[in-house]
C-alpha positions as CSV (number, residue, x, y, z in Angstrom):
1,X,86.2,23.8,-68.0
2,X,84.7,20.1,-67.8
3,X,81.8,20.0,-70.4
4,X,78.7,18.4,-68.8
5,X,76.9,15.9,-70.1
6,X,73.7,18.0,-71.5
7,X,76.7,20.2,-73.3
8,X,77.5,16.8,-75.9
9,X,74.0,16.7,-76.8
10,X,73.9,20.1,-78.3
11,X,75.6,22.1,-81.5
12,X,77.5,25.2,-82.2
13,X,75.8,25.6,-85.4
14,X,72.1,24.6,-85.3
15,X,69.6,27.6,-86.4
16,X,66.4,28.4,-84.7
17,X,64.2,28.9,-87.8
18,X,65.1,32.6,-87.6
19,X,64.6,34.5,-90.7
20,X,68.2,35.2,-92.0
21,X,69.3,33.7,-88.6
22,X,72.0,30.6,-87.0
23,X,74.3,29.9,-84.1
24,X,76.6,32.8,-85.0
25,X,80.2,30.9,-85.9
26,X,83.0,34.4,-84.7
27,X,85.8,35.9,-86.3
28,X,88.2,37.0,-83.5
29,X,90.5,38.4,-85.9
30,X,88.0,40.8,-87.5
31,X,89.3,44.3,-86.0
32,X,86.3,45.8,-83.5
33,X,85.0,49.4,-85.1
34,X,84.5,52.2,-82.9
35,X,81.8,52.1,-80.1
36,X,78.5,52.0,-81.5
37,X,76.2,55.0,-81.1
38,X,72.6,54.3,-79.7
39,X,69.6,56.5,-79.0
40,X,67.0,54.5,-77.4
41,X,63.4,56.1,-76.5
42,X,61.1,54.1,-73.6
43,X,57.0,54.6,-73.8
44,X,55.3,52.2,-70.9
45,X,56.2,49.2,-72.2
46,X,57.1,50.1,-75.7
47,X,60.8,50.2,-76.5
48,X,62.5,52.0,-79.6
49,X,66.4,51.3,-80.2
50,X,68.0,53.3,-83.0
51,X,71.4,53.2,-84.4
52,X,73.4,53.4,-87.6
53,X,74.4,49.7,-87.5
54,X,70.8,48.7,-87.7
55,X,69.5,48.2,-91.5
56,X,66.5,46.9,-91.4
57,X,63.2,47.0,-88.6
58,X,63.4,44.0,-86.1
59,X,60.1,43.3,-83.7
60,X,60.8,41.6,-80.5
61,X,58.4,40.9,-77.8
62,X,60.6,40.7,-74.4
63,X,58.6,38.2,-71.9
64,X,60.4,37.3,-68.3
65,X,59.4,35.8,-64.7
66,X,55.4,34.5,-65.7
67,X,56.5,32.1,-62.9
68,X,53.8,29.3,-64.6
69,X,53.0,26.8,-61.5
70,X,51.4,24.1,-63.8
71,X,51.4,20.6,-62.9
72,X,50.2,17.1,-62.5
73,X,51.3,13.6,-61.5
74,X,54.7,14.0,-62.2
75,X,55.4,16.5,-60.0
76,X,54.1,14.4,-56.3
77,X,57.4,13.1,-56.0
78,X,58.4,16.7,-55.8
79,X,55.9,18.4,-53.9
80,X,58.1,19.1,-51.2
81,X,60.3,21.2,-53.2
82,X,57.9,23.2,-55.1
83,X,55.2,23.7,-52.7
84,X,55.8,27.1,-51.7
85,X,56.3,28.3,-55.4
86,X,53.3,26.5,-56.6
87,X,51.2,28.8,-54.5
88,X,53.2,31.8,-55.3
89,X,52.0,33.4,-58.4
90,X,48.5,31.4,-58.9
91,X,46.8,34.6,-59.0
92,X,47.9,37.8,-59.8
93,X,46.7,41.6,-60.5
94,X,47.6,42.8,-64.3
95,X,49.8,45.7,-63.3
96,X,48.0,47.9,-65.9
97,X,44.1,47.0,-65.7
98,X,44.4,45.8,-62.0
99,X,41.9,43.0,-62.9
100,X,42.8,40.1,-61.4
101,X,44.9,37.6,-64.1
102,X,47.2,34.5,-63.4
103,X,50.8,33.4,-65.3
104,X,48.7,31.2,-68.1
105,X,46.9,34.3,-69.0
106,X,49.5,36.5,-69.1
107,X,51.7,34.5,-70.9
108,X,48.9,33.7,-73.5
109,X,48.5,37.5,-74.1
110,X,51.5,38.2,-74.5
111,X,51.8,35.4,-77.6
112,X,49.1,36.4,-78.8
113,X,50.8,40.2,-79.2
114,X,53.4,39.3,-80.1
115,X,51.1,37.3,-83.2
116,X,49.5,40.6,-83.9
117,X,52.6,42.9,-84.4
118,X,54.4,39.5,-86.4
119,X,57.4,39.6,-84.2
120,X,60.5,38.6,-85.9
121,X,61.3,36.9,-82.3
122,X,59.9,36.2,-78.4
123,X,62.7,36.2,-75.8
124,X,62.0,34.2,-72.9
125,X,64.8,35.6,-69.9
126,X,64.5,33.5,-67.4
127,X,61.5,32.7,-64.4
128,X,59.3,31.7,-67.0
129,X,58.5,28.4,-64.6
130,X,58.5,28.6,-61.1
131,X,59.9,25.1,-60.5
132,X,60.9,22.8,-63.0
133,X,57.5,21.4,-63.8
134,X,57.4,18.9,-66.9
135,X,53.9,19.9,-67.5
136,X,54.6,23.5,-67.6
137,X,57.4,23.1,-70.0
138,X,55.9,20.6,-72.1
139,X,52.3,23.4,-72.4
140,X,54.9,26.6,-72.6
141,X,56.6,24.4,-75.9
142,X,52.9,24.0,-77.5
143,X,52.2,27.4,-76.9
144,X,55.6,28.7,-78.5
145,X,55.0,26.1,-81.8
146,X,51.8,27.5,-81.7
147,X,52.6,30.8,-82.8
148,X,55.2,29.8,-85.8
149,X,57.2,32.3,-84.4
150,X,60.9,31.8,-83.1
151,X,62.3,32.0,-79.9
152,X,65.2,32.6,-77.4
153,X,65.2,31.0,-74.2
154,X,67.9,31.2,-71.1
155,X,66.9,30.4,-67.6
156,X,65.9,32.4,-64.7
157,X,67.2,31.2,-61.0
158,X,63.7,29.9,-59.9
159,X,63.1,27.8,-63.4
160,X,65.4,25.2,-62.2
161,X,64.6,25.7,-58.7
162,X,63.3,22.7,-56.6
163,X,63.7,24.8,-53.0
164,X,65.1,22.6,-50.3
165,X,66.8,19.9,-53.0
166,X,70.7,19.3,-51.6
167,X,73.3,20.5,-54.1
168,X,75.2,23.7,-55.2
169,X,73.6,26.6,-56.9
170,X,75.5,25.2,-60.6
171,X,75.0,21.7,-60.2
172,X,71.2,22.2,-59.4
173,X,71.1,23.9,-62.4
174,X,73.3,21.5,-64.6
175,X,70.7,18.7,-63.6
176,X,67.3,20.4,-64.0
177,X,68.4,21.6,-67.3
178,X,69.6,18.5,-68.2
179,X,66.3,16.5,-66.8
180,X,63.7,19.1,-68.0
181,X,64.5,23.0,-69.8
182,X,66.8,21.2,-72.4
183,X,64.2,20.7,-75.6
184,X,63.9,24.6,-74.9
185,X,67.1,24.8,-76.2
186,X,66.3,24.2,-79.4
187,X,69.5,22.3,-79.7
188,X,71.7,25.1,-78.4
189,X,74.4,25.9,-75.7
190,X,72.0,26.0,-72.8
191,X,74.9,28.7,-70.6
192,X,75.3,30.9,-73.8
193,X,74.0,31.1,-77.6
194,X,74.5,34.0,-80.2
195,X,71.4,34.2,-82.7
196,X,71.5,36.5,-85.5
197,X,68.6,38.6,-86.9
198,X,69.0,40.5,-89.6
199,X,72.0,41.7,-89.0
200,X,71.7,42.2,-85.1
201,X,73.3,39.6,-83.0
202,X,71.5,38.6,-79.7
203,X,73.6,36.7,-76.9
204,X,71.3,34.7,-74.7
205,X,74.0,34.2,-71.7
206,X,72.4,32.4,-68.6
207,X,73.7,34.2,-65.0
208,X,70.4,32.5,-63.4
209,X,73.2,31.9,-60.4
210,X,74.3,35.5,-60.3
211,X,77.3,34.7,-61.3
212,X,79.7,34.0,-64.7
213,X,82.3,31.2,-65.6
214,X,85.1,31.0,-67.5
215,X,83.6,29.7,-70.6
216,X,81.1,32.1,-70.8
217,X,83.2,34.9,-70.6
218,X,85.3,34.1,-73.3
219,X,82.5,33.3,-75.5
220,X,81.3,37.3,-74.7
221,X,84.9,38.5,-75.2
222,X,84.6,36.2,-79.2
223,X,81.1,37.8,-79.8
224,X,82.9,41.2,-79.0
225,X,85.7,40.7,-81.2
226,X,83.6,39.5,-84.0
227,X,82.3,43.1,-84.4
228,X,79.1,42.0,-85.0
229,X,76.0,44.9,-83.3
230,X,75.1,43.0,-80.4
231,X,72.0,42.8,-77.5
232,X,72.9,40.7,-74.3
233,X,69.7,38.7,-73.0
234,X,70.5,37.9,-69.3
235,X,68.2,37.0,-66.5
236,X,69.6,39.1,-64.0
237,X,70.3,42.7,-64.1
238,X,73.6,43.8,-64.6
239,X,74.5,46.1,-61.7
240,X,74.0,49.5,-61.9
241,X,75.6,52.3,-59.4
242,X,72.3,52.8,-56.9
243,X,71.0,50.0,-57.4
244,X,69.6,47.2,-55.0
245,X,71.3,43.8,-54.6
246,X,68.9,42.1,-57.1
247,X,70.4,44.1,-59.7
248,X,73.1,41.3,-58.9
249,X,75.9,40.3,-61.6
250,X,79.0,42.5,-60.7
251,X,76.8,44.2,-57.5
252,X,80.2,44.8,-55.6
253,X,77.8,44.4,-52.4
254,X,76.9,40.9,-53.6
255,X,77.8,38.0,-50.6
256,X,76.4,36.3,-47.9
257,X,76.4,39.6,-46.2
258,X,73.4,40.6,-48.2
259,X,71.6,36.9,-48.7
260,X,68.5,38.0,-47.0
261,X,66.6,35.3,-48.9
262,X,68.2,32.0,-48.4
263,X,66.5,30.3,-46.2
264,X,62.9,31.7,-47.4
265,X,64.2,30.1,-50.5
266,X,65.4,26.9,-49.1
267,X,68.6,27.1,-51.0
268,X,72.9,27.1,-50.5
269,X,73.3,30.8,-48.7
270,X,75.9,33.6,-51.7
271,X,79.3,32.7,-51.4
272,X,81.0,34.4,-48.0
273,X,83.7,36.2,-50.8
274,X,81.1,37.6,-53.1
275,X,81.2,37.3,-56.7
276,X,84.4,35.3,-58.8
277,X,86.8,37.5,-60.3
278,X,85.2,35.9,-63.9
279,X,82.0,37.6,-63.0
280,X,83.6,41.2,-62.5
281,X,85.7,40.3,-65.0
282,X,82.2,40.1,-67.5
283,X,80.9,42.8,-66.0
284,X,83.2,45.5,-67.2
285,X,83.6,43.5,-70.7
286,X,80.0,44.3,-71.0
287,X,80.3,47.9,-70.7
288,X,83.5,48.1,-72.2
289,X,81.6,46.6,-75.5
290,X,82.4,49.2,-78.4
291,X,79.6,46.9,-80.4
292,X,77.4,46.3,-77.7
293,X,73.8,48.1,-78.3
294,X,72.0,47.2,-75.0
295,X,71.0,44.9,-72.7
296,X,67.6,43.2,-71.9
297,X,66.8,41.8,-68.5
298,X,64.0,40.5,-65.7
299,X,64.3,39.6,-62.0
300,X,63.1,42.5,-60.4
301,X,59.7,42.2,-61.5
302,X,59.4,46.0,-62.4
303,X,60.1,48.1,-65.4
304,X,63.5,50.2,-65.6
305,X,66.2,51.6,-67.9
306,X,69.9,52.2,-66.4
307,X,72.4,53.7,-68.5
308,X,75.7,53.0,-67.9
309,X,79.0,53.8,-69.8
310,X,76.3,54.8,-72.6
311,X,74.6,51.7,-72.8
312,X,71.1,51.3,-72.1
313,X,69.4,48.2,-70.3
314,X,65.9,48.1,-70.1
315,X,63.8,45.2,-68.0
316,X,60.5,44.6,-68.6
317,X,57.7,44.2,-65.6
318,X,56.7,40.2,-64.8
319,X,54.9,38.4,-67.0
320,X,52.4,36.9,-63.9
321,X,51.1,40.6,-63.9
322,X,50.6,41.0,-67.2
323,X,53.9,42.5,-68.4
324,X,56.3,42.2,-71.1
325,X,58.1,44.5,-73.8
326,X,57.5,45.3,-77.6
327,X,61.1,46.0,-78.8
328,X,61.5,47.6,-82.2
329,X,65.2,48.0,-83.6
330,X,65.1,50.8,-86.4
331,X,67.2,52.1,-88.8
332,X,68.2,56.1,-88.1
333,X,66.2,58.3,-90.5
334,X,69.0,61.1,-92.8
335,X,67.6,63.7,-90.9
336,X,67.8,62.2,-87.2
337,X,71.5,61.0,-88.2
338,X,72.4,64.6,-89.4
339,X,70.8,66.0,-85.9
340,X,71.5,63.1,-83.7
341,X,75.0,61.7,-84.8
């Protein structure tokens, strides 16, 4: 695959400030260990993952679709792409108190949590904008340096989404990432980035267009052979037998059959054949991932756990209405190893 212009600007080996953390280098020769064993328990929006890979306590807070509609003079020239989503989320009811909030609030609380509980890590999964606003971007980075606390950032389909703008689904997002979301970056691949923390290795992989390429896959199919305990951060859902078509990379049912939102959208209608054999191909790599612990997800704008093959993935309620997830990794205790495992 061609490598686009916004690809030569970044690294394979630049860190994000994480404590005991870098762009993961692989080992594709280092022989994969039996499937990892999980036990994961869900309270509202807390989140507890156990396992015996896990050594040491990791806090994450889990923040997707605050669909921030932010802007100013730089954004006229635009207007006729973003108007719709601009008037989308400007006010919103917090999905716990019911009090009427909007995305800047939300988003604000949910820094300032994850402040509180010293997160070792925000993840940002995608709708965070919801158009490519410069003056959303550029507040969302002060806010971010503003807690001293690292991030991980991959798109969401709406954050490089001017509706109506002529072009493909990939090259739409090639350009915007290129033009506005790449300082979020940090430097990193913006389609796929592996980030370890203490000893857990998160895979920000970007399917903002429902669907997987080549490169990406076989940058999964390293990260599994490396061995490594891993956590896929994706935007969309992974699907899930009963399911609805939002839970959308690897839906079977996924087409231009089912595109009920095109036009409302103002964008290129799902292809007529459904997804690529690469993103099928990714889907059962995923679940066929003896190191894989779980995956964390948005889109849907409501909480939910799937298992499937064994492997939990949980996605957190939007961020506009006040939602996001505390994550804790934990080591087993002896005794919940001897009557767990």
């Amino acid at each position: 695959m061609k490598r686009r212009s916004f690809f030569k600007k970044t690294t394979t080996a630049l860190g994000l400030g994480l404590a005991t953390s870098s762009f993961a280098t692989t080992t594709t020769d280092q022989q994969v260990k039996p499937p990892v064993k999980v036990c994961a328990t869900i309270d509202q929006e807390k989140v507890f993952f156990y396992a015996e890979v896990i050594r040491e306590s990791i806090k994450v807070v889990h923040i997707t679709d605050t669909h921030l509609y932010r802007d100013d003079e730089r954004g006229i020239p635009y207007r006729a792409f973003s108007r719709r989503m601009a008037g989308a989320y400007n006010q919103t009811t917090h999905f716990q108190s019911r009090l009427a909030t909007n995305p800047e609030e939300a988003f604000g609380q949910a820094l300032e949590f994850a402040k509180e509980v010293n997160a070792d890590v925000i993840t940002l999964v995608g709708d965070i904008f919801s158009f490519p606003s410069e003056a959303a971007i550029e507040w969302v980075q002060l806010k971010l340096k503003e807690t001293g606390i690292p991030y991980i950032y991959t798109a969401g389909n709406h954050d490089w989404h001017y509706e109506g703008m002529e072009g493909t689904l990939e090259s739409l997002r090639d350009t915007w990432i290129e033009k506005r979301l790449l300082p979020l970056y940090q430097g990193n691949h913006p389609l796929m980035a592996a980030y370890d923390i203490k000893g857990i290795r998160f895979l920000a992989i970007d399917n903002s267009t429902y669907q997987i390429n080549e490169e990406q896959l076989v940058f999964f199919t390293e990260q599994v052979a490396s061995g490594m305990p891993l956590v896929l951060l994706v935007h969309i859902p992974m699907y899930a037998p009963g399911r609805n078509i939002l839970f959308g990379c690897g839906n079977p049912n996924w087409g231009s059959a089912t595109d009920r939102n095109f036009e409302l959208e103002r964008r290129p209608k799902w292809p007529e054949g459904g997804h690529t054999q690469t993103t099928l191909n990714f889907h059962k790599k995923v679940f066929t991932a003896p190191n894989l612990l779980g995956i964390f997800a948005g889109h849907v704008h409501q909480n939910s756990i799937e298992m499937i093959k064994g492997r939990p993935q949980i996605i957190a309620d939007d961020n506009a209405s006040g939602g996001y997830l505390d994550i804790t990794f934990l080591p087993l205790d002896d005794q919940d190893k001897e009557l767990i495992f």
